[in-house]
Steps between C-alpha positions, in 0.01 A plus 500: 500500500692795544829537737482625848810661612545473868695644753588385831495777773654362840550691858612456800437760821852435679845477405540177706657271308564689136862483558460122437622357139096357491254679689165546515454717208656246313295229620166685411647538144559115484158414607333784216737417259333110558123666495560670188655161355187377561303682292672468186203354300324847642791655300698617808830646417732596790687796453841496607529843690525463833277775728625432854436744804672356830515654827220746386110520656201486341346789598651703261550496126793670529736185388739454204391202367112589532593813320687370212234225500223717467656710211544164301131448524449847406693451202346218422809198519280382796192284454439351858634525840603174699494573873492192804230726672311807462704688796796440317399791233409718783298463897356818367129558420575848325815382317352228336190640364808714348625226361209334337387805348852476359451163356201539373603793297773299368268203405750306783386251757651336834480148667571355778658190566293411828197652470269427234196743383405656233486881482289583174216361744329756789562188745859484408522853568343506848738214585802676367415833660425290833818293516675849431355648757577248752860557402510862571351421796776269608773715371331786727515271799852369460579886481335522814652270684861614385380843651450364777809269512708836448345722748550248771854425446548886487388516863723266574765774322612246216638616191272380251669528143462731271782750374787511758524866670838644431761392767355192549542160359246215537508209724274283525148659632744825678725741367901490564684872462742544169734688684651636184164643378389605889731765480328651227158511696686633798662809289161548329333598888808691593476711232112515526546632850791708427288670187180454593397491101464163296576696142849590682552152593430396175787763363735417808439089411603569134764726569610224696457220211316318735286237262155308549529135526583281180180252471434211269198308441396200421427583125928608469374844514742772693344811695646723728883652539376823434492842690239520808218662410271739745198180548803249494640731843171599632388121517846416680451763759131400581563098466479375880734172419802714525410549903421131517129511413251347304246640353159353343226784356528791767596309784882432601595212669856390729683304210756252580764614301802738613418888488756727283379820632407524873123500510568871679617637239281366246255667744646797445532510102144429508400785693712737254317388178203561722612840551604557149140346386358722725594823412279773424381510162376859429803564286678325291776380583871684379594297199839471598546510856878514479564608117905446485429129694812276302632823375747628747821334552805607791860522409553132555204394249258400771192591409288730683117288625160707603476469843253671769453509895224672726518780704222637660233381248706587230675285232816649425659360164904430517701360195747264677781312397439137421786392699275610798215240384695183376764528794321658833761322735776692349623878546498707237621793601533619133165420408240806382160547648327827363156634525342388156255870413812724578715236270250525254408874514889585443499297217189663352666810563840432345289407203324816499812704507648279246186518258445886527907626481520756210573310170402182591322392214800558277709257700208271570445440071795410301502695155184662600321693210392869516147375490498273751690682809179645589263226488810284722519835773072503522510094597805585723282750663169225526777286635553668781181679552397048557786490777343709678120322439300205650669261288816637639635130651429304131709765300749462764564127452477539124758740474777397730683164415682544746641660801834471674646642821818519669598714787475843389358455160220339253506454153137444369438324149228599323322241256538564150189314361316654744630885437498448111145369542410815654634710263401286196871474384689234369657297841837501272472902440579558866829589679612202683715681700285766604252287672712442800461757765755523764383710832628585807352213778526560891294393795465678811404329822275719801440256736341223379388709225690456123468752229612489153670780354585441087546736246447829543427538871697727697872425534671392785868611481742236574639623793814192576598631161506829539708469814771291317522746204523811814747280616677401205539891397603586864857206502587626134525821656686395774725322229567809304594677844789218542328281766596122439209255483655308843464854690108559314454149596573554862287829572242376279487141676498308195694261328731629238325287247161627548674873388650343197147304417315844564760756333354461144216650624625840521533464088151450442335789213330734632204406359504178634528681869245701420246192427634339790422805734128554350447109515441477103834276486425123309382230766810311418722803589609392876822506684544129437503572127692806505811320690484172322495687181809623292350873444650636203651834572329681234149651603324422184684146499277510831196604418456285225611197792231602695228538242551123413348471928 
C-alpha cells in the first residue's frame, strides 16, 4: 500500500481568541493530527507543515495558507487534504469547484473529519455540492444580518470600526478628537477655502511637510507617513465625520462624536467642489492655472501661494504670501498680494527680452562651435515663438525655477535642465551665471486696482531722490560761497546732520545723475543706499559700485 501524504488545513473566521498561547486553530490541528493517526494501516503520513488561516472568511480564496497549500498540491508534496468540515476549505460554491478541479489535476484528494461520503460516487457528489451550498447560504445570511446590524447602529450615529478618519482616535463604538492631528484637518479646509483648488492644497500641505498618518497592521506591516495625495485630500474634504456626521451608503446621519469642522463650513467646502465639478466643460481646462505656484519667494523667503477671490462673476487669480494663509489673525503689513496673469505676463516678457537680446546664443552655449550657433539661435527663436503660444503657461513653469522679489526688484532663475533640454545641449555646457535675470520690479496701486510694472515698462523717475541730489548740489554751493552748515541748517530747516548725510550727493558722476534723472538708475540705487554708503570719490570707482546693484 502506498503512502498518503496529508495535510491538515485549519481556519478560523474571527480573530477572537488567536492571541491565546492554544487556540482554536491549534485545537483543530490536535484533533486531525489524531484522525490521521488513525489511519496509519491506510498508510497515512502527516506532514509536518502547518497551513493555518485565522481571522480570515471563507468566502474568499484569497488566504496565505490556502495559497501556499494549494501550490504544494500543485507540485505534487500534497496527497490529501484533512479539513474538520467542508466550509472550512471555502462557504463558496464557485471557489470550490476551483478547487477540486485543482485536485483532481494533481491526482490529490480531501477528507473531512466529520462528514463522511465518498466523492468518486454521483451520490457523494450531490451531497457534497448540497452541504456546500447550504454553507454559502449561511455565510450569505450571516452577511446579511451584519448589514443590517451596521446600518442600524449608524442611525443611531455610532462609529462602527473600520480605519480611523484622521483627527480622530477610537473609543469604544464613537470617535474622540487627536487634537495634535485635528489641526492638520483644520489647515487642510482653510487652505481649501482660501485656494479654492485641491492640487494647490496638495503643494501648500507638502510645502508645509505636513505628513499622512503612520499606520500599522496586524500583519507588522507599516503604511502611511507619506505626502497627501489629491484622492487622499479630496476624500478628507467630502468625509461628513469631520462635521460630526455619519455616514452609511448616500445617506448621512447625526454621529455622536465631536465635530472638527463646524458642519457650516463643511457646508460650504462642499458647495465649492460642487462648483469646481461643475464647471463648464467645452474647453479644456488651462493646464496650469497658476504656472509659477511654489516658485515665487519674497525677500524674507516666504513663499508666494495661488490664491483667487470673485468679483462680479469673475475669478481673479492673486499669488499671496503664505504668511497670509497659515497666520490670518496676524498683520502683515509686509506681506505681497499681486495679481497672478500680470505676474506671470512680466515674467514671460522678461524672458522674451532676455531670449531675443543680440548675441544671446553665444553667451547662452559655453565654447559654442561655428556649426552649431545657428542651429542654438533657430531653437532660441521656436523658444520664444512657444511663449507666446497655447502652451504658453507649461513652458512657463518649466523654465523658471524660480522667482524672487523684493521691493523694487526681481531676479528670475531660469531652469537649466529645462533650457538645455530645449536647446539639445549638454545641462553642464551652459552659463550658470547667465541664467539669473535681474529686472526692475514695482507695483502701482489705482484704487483698489494693482498693476505690475517689471522690466522694461516705462520708467518712473525717482522723484525723493532727485530732490535730495537738487538739494545736495544746491548746500555745496552754498558751502563754496562761505555759508556755515549751522546758518544752511537754519534757512533750510534741517538738521545739520541731514546736510552732512546728503552732501556726498553733490559728488555723484554724471552719468550716474543722468540715469537717475531718466529713471534707468539700478533698483537698489536709493537715498538710503547712497547715504549709508562710503561712495568712493572717483566716478569710475562709482560706477563700477553701482553696477554690482
Amino acid at each position: 500500500m502506498g503512502q498518503v501524504r496529508c495535510a491538515i488545513y485549519t481556519r478560523k473566521s474571527s480573530e477572537e481568541g488567536l492571541e491565546q498561547q492554544f487556540n482554536s486553530l491549534h485545537a483543530q490541528r490536535e484533533a486531525y493530527a489524531a484522525y490521521v493517526a488513525s489511519q496509519k494501516a491506510e498508510g497515512w503520513v502527516l506532514l509536518p507543515e502547518a497551513y493555518d488561516d485565522g481571522g480570515i472568511s471563507g468566502g474568499t480564496l484569497e488566504r496565505p495558507a490556502m495559497q501556499r497549500l494549494l501550490t504544494d498540491v500543485d507540485e505534487g508534496r500534497v496527497d490529501q487534504i484533512v479539513v474538520y468540515k467542508i466550509d472550512r476549505l471555502t462557504r463558496s460554491l464557485a471557489d470550490f469547484a476551483k478547487i477540486v478541479a485543482r485536485l483532481d489535476a494533481a491526482g490529490a484528494s480531501f477528507v473531512s473529519v466529520t462528514q463522511s461520503f465518498n466523492t468518486a460516487t454521483s451520490m457523494g457528489r450531490l451531497t457534497l455540492n448540497m452541504l456546500l451550498s447550504f454553507a454559502q447560504f449561511e455565510r450569505e445570511i450571516t452577511a446579511e444580518r451584519i448589514r443590517d446590524k451596521i446600518a442600524a447602529s449608524k442611525r443611531k450615529g455610532l462609529w462602527m470600526g473600520g480605519n480611523v478618519p484622521l483627527g480622530y482616535r477610537a473609543q469604544g463604538r464613537t470617535l474622540a478628537i487627536d487634537e495634535a492631528e485635528a489641526g492638520v484637518i483644520r489647515q487642510i479646509y482653510a487652505l481649501y477655502r482660501a485656494e479654492g483648488s485641491i492640487l494647490t492644497v496638495r503643494e501648500r500641505m507638502a510645502d508645509l511637510g505636513l505628513r499622512t498618518r503612520v499606520r500599522t497592521a496586524p500583519d507588522g506591516r507599516v503604511s502611511g507617513g507619506g505626502p497627501f495625495g489629491r484622492a487622499h485630500l479630496h476624500h478628507i474634504l467630502t468625509n461628513p465625520v469631520y462635521a460630526g456626521r455619519i455616514r452609511h451608503r448616500t445617506v448621512v446621519h447625526d454621529g455622536q462624536h465631536p465635530a472638527i469642522i463646524s458642519p457650516e463650513e463643511w457646508d460650504a467646502v462642499q458647495r465649492m467642489l460642487a462648483e469646481g465639478a461643475a464647471r463648464p466643460r467645452g474647453r479644456a481646462p488651462a493646464a496650469f492655472a497658476s504656472p509659477l505656484a511654489g516658485r515665487i519667494f519674497d525677500e524674507t523667503g516666504d513663499r508666494l501661494t495661488p490664491s483667487h477671490s470673485r468679483k462680479n462673476g469673475r475669478r481673479l487669480r492673486y499669488y499671496i504670501s503664505s504668511r497670509l494663509v497659515n497666520d490670518r489673525s496676524g498683520n502683515h503689513p509686509d506681506a505681497w498680494r499681486l495679481p497672478a496673469p500680470e505676474l506671470e505676463q512680466g515674467v514671460i516678457g522678461r524672458l522674451r527680452a532676455w531670449l531675443t537680446a543680440p548675441g544671446q546664443a553665444s553667451r547662452f552655449v559655453r565654447d559654442p562651435r561655428a556649426d552649431e550657433m545657428q542651429t542654438v539661435a533657430t531653437r532660441i527663436d521656436a523658444l520664444v515663438a512657444d511663449l507666446d503660444g497655447r502652451h504658453a503657461a507649461v513652458l512657463l513653469r518649466a523654465l523658471v525655477a524660480a522667482v524672487r522679489i523684493a521691493p523694487g526688484r526681481m531676479e528670475i532663475t531660469v531652469a537649466a535642465e529645462a533650457l538645455a533640454g530645449r536647446l539639445q545641449v549638454a545641462p553642464d555646457r551652459l552659463d550658470a551665471d547667465h541664467l539669473v535675470l535681474a529686472a526692475p520690479f514695482r507695483i502701482r496701486r489705482r484704487g483698489v486696482e494693482t498693476r505690475v510694472l517689471l522690466g522694461d515698462r516705462p520708467a518712473e523717475p525717482d522723484r525723493v531722490l532727485i530732490r535730495n541730489l537738487m538739494k545736495a548740489r544746491d548746500w555745496f554751493a552754498a558751502l563754496t560761497r562761505g555759508e556755515s552748515y549751522t546758518e544752511i541748517a537754519a534757512r533750510e530747516g534741517v538738521a545739520t546732520q541731514r546736510i552732512q548725510q546728503l552732501l556726498p550727493l553733490a559728488f555723484l558722476a554724471p552719468e550716474i545723475v543722468q540715469r537717475i534723472a531718466e529713471g534707468r538708475q539700478p533698483v537698489g540705487l536709493t537715498t538710503e543706499w547712497l547715504i549709508t554708503t562710503d561712495l568712493p570719490v572717483r566716478w569710475h570707482d562709482q560706477r563700477v559700485l553701482v553696477a554690482r546693484l
